[in-house]
C-alpha positions as a printed NumPy array, in Angstrom:
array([[ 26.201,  11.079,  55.057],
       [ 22.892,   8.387,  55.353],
       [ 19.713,  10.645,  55.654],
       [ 16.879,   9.023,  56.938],
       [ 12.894,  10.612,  57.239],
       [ 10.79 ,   8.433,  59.693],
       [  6.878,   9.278,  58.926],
       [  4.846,   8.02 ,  62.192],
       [  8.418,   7.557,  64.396],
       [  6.383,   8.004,  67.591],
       [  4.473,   4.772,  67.028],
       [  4.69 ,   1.361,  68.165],
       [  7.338,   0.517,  65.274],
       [  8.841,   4.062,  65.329],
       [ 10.08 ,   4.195,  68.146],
       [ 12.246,   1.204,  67.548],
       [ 13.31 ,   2.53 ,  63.934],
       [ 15.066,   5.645,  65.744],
       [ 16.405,   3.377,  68.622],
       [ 17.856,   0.661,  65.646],
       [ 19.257,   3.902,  63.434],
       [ 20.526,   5.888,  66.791],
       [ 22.283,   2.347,  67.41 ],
       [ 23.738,   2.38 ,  63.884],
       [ 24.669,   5.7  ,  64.004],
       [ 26.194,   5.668,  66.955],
       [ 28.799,   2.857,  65.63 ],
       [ 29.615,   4.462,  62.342],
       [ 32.477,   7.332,  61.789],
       [ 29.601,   8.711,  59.546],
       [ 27.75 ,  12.087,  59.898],
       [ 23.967,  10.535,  60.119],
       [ 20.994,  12.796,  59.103],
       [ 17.989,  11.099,  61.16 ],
       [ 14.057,  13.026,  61.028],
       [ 11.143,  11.751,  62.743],
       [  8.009,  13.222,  62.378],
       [  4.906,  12.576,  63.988],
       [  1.739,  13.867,  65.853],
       [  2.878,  13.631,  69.538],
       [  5.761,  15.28 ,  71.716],
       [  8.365,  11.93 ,  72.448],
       [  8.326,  13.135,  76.402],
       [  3.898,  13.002,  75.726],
       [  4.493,   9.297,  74.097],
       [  5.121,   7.352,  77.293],
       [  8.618,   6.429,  76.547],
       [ 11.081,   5.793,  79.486],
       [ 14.008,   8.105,  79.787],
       [ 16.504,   6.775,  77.555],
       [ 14.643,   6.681,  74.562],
       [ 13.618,  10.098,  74.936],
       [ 17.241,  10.924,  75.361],
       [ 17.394,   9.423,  71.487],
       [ 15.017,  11.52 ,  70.535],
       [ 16.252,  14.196,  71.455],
       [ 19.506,  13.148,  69.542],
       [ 17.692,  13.219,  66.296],
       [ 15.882,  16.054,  64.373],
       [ 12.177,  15.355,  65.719],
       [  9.14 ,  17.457,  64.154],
       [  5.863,  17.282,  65.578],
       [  2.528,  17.722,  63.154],
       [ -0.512,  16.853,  61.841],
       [  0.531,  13.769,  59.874],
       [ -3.292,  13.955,  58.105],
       [ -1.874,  17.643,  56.815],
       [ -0.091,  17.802,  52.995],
       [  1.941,  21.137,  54.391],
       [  3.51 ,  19.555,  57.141],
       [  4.392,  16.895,  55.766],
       [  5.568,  18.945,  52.543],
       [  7.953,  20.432,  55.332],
       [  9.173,  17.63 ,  56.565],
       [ 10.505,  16.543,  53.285],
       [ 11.537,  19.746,  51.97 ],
       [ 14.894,  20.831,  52.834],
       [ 17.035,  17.256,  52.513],
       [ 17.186,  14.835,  49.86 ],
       [ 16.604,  11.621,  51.389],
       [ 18.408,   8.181,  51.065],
       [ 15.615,   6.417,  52.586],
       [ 12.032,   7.181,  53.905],
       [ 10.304,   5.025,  56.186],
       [  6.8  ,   5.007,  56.729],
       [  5.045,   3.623,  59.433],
       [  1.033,   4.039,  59.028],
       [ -0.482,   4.432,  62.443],
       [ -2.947,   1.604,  62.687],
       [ -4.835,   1.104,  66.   ],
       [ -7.585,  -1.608,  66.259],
       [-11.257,  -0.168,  66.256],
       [-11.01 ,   2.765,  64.378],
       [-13.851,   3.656,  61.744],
       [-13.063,   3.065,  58.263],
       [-12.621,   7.049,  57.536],
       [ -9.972,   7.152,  60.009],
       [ -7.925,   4.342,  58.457],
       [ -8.538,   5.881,  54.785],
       [ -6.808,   9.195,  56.481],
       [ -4.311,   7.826,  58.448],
       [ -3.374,   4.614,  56.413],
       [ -3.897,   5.308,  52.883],
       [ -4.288,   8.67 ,  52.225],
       [ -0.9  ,   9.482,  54.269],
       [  1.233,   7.347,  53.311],
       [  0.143,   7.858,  49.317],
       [  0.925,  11.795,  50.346],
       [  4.259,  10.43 ,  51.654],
       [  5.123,   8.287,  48.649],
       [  4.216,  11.611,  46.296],
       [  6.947,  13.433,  48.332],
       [  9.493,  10.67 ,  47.99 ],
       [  9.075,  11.151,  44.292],
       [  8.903,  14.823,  44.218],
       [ 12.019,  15.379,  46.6  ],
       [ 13.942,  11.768,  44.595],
       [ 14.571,   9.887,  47.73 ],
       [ 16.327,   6.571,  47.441],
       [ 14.626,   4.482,  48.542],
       [ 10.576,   4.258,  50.385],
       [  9.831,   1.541,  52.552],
       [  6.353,   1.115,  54.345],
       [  5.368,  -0.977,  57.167],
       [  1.929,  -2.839,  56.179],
       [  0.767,  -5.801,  57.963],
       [  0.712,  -9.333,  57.855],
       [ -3.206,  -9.839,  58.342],
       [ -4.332,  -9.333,  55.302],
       [ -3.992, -12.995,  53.657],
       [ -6.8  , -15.066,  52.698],
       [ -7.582, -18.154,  53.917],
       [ -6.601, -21.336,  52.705],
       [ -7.386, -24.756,  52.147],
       [ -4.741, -26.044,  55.051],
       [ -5.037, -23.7  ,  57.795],
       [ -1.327, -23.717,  59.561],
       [  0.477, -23.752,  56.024],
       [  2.32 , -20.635,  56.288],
       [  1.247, -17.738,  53.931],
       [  4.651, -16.534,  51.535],
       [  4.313, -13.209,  50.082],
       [  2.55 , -14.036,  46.975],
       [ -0.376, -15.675,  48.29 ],
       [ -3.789, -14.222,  47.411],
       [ -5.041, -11.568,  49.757],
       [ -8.545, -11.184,  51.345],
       [ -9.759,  -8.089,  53.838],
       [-11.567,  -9.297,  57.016],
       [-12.092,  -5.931,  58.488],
       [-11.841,  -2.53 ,  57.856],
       [ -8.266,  -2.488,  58.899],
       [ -7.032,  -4.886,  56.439],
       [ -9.197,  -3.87 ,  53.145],
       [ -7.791,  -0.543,  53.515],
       [ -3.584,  -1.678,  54.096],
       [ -4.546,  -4.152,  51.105],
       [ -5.723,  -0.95 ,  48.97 ],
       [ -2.778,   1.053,  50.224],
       [ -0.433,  -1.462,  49.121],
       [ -2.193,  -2.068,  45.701],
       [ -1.732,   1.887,  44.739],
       [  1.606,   2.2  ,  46.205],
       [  3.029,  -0.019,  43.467],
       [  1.253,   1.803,  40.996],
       [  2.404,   5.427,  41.927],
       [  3.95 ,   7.026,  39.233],
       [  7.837,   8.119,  39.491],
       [  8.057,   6.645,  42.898],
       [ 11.31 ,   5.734,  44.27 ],
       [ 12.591,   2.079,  44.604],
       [  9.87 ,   0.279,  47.213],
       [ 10.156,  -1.873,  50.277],
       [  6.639,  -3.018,  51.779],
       [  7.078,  -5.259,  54.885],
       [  3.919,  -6.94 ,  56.518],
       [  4.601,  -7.534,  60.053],
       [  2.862, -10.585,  62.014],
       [  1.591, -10.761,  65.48 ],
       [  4.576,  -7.995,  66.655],
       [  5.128,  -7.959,  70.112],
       [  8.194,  -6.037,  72.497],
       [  8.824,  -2.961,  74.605],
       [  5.757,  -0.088,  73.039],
       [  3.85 ,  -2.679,  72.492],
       [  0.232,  -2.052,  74.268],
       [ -2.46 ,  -3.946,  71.619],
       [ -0.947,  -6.891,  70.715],
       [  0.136,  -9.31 ,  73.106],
       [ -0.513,  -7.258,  75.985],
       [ -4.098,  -8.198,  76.515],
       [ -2.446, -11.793,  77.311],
       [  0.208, -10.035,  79.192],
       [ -2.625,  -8.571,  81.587],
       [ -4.847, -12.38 ,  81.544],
       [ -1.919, -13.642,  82.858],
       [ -1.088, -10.999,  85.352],
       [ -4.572, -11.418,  87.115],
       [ -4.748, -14.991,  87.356],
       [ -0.921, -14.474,  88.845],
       [ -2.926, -11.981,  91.293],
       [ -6.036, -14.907,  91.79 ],
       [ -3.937, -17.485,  91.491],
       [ -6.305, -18.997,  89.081],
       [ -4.884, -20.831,  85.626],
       [ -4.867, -18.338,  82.96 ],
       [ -7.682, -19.128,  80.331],
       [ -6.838, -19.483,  76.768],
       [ -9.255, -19.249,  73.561],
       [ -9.051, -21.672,  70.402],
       [ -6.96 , -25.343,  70.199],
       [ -3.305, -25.499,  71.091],
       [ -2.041, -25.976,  67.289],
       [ -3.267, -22.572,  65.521],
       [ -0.358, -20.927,  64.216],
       [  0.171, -17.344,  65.409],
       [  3.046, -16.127,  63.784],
       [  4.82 , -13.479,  65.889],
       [  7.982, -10.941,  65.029],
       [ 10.171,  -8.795,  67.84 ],
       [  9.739,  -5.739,  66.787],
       [ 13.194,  -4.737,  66.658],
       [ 13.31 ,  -7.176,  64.391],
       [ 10.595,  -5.449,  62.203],
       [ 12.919,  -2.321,  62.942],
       [ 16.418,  -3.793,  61.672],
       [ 14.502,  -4.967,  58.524],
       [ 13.175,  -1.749,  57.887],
       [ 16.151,  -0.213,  57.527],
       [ 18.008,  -3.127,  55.92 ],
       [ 15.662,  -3.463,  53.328],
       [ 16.139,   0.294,  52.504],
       [ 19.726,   0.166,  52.164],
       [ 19.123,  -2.955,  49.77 ],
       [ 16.302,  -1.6  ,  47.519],
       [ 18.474,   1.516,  47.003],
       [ 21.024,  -0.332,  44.964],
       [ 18.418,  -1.792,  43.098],
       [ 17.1  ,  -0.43 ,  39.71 ],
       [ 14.693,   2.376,  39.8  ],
       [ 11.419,   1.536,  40.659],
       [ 11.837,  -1.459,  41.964],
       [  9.558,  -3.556,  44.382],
       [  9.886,  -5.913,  46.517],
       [  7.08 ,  -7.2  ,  49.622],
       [  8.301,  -9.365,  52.425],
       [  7.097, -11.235,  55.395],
       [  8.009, -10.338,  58.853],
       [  7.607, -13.435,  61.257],
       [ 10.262, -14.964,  63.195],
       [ 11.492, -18.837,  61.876],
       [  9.82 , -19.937,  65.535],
       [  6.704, -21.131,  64.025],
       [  4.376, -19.868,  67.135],
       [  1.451, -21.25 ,  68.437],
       [ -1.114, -20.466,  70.052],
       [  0.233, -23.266,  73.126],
       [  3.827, -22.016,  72.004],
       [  2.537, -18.161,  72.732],
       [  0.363, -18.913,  76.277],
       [  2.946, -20.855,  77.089],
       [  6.07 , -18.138,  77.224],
       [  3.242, -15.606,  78.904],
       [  2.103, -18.067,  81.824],
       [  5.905, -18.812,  82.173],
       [  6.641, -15.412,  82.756],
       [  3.862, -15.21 ,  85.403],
       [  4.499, -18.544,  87.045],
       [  0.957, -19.378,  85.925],
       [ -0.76 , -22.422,  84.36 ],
       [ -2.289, -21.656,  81.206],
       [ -6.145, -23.333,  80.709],
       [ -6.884, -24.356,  77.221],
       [-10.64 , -24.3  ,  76.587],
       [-11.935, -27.461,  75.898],
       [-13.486, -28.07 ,  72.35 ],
       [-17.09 , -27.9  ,  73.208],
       [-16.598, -24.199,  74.024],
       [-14.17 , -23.378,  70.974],
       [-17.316, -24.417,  68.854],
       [-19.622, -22.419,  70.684],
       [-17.02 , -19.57 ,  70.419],
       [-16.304, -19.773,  67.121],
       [-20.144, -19.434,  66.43 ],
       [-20.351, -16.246,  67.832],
       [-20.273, -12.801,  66.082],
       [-16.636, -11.557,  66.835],
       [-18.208,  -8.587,  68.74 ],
       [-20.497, -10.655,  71.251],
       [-16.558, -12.918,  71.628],
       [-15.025,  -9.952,  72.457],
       [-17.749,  -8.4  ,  74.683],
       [-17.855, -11.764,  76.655],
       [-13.986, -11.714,  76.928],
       [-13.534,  -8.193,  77.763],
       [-16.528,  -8.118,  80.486],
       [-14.17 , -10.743,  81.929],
       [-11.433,  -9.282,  82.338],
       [-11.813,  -5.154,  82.464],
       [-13.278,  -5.132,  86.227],
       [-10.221,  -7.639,  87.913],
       [ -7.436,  -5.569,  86.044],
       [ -9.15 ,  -2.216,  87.254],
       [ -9.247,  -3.979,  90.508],
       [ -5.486,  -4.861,  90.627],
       [ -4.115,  -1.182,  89.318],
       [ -5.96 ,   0.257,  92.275],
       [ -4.366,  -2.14 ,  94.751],
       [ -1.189,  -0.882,  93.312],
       [ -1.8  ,   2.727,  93.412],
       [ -1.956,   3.07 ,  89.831],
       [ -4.236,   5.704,  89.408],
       [ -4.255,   5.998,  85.507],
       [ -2.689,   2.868,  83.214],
       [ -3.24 ,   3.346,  78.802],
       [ -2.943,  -0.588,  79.016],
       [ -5.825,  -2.596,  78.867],
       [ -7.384,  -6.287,  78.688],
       [ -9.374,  -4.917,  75.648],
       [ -9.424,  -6.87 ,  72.834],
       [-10.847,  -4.98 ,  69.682],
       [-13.142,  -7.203,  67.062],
       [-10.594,  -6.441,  64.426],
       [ -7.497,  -7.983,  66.573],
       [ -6.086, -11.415,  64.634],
       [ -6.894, -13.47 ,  67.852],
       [-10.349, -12.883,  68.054],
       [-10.586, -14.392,  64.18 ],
       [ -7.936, -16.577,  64.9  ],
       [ -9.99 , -19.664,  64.636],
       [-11.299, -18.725,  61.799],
       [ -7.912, -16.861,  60.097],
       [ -5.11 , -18.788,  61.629],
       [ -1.921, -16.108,  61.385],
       [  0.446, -18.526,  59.779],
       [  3.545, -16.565,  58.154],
       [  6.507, -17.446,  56.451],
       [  9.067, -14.939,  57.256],
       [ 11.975, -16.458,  55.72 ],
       [ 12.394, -14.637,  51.966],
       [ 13.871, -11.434,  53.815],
       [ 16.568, -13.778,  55.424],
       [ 17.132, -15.352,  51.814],
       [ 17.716, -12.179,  49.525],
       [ 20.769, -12.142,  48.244],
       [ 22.433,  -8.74 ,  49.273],
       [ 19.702,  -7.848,  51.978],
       [ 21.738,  -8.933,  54.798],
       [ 19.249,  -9.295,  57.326],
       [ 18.902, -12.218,  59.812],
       [ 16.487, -12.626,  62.959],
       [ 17.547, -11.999,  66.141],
       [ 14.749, -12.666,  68.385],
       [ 14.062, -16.555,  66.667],
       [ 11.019, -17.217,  68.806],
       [  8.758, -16.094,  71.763],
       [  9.734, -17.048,  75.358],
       [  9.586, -15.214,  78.709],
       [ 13.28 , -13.71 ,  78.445],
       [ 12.05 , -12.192,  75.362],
       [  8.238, -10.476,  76.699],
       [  9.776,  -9.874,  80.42 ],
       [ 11.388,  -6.462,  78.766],
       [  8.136,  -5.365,  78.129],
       [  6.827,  -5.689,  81.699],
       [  9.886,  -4.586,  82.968],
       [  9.657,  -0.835,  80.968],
       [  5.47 ,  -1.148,  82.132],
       [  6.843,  -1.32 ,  85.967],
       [  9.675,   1.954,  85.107],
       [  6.518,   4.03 ,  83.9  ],
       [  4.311,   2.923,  86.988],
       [  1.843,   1.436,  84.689],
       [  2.014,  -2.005,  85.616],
       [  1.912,  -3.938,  89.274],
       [  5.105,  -4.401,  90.803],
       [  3.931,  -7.932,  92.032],
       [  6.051,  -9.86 ,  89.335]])
């Protein structure tokens, strides 16, 4: 009987872990043991009606995720096969916050998978924590060197360091997403999502920041999902202790023209690529006065539009938070090379979504429009 404990299964990449295992589950003749945890009711989470319905099919716990008891609890009456732990991250929190909810958690978490021998531990990191180098759109493998440019990143970067120094813990997975878009999603491509869906509304082109050829690697998160659970199952038949770090990024090799493209598409707009003379004025700015100018310019007409619609109160916003990869994107293109997690032998994992296009965003706006959060004008 596969046991699973999902720490943070409300999240962004949660929620598709329990839909991915539920789908699993559902096709096996096995008895599954699935657990989320996390710090907010599923029917409080803004998920449409069948995905609460998987919830409810699993054995879901709601806690303080910061607390040592709870999460003590949620470990203690199951031996696990695998534990999967998603850190919340959010853009814009203060570095306290992160050290709580990023690396003390999911240290606490790895301490439990030891204490309670669980098969295997995989946690979800993030793909933006590479440095720099000399060619900008080479992609970064796993074993390039890594270099904090926020808060964020420095503290997944420390979390990752200590994890593979924990003492006694299980065999360990760490994946590091890139730019992760699909249905949840409501930080990372969505502030494009909502450009586009005002200029639809204006009839104005949609305006784009930085040159055409940046790479912005991007991964469906049900990808990121299916490779969460994949690599869990592999690393569980591999010696103890074991480690392995991979890549998430689809073999589409996006761009930033490849990216506004598949948005305007979807929104039967023309995307406007800023000429270079304002890219190097932009890129001369502090990030915050980028971001203040961008988000001045869009908050008011997307306020404008929900009310037009009726939509009284909408969690989805044009905002785009200093620490978000675009706004550095210039500066820290988001190249990734995904492909060692297709390669490894035994892992059995291949992409499904192979690039970004507007069959693969449209279920996104199509779930906004079920919860009455987005205009019905597309």
């Amino acid at each position: 009987m596969p046991s699973v404990l999902v720490v943070g299964s409300a999240n962004f990449y949660g929620r598709a872990v329990i839909q991915e295992l539920c789908a699993q589950r559902d096709l096996s003749s096995d008895t599954w043991m699935i657990r989320g945890v996390d710090k907010v009711l599923p029917e409080l989470a803004l998920f449409p009606p069948n995905v609460i319905k998987l919830f409810e099919s699993v054995d879901y716990r709601m806690g303080n995720l910061r607390s040592a008891e709870f999460l003590e609890q949620a470990f203690g009456d199951t031996q696990w096969d695998y534990v999967i732990n998603i850190a919340e991250y959010k853009f814009g929190q203060t570095a306290a916050v992160y050290e709580q909810d990023v690396r003390l958690m999911s240290l606490e978490v790895a301490r439990l998978a030891s204490k309670y021998k669980a098969n295997a531990l995989v946690h979800v990191s993030t793909a933006h924590v590479f440095k720099p180098h000399g060619s900008p759109n080479t992609p970064h493998v796993e074993d390039d060197a890594m270099e904090a440019s926020n808060e964020l990143a420095a503290t997944h970067v420390r979390t990752e360091q200590e994890l593979q120094m924990c003492k006694g813990r299980p065999p360990l997975v760490i994946l590091r997403p890139a730019l992760c878009y699909g249905p949840g999603d409501r930080q990372n491509v969505v502030p494009m999502l909502i450009s586009a869906q005002i200029s639809h509304a204006t009839n104005q082109p949609m305006p784009i920041l930085w040159d055409k050829d940046l790479r912005v690697s991007t991964v469906h998160v049900a990808d990121v999902a299916r490779a969460c659970i994949q690599s869990a199952k592999w690393i569980a038949t591999q010696n103890q202790e074991s480690f392995a770090v991979f890549n998430l990024a689809d073999p589409g090799d996006t761009t930033n023209a490849k990216l506004a493209n598949a948005v305007a598409q979807l929104f039967n707009v023309k995307p406007s690529f800023q000429n270079s003379a304002f890219n190097f004025i932009a890129k001369r700015l502090k990030t915050s006065e980028l971001t203040e100018e961008v988000n001045e310019s869009l908050l008011g007409p997307w306020m404008e539009l929900l009310t037009q619609h009726g939509i009284a109160n909408s969690p989805l916003s044009p905002y785009i938070d200093a620490e978000h990869p675009y706004c550095r994107l210039e500066h820290c293109p988001l190249a990734i090379n995904g492909s060692r997690v297709e390669n490894t032998q035994g892992l059995d994992f291949k992409y499904q979504y192979s690039s970004v296009s507007p069959d693969t965003l449209r279920p996104m706006i199509d779930e906004f429009q079920q919860l009455g959060l987005w205009p019905t004008s597309i």
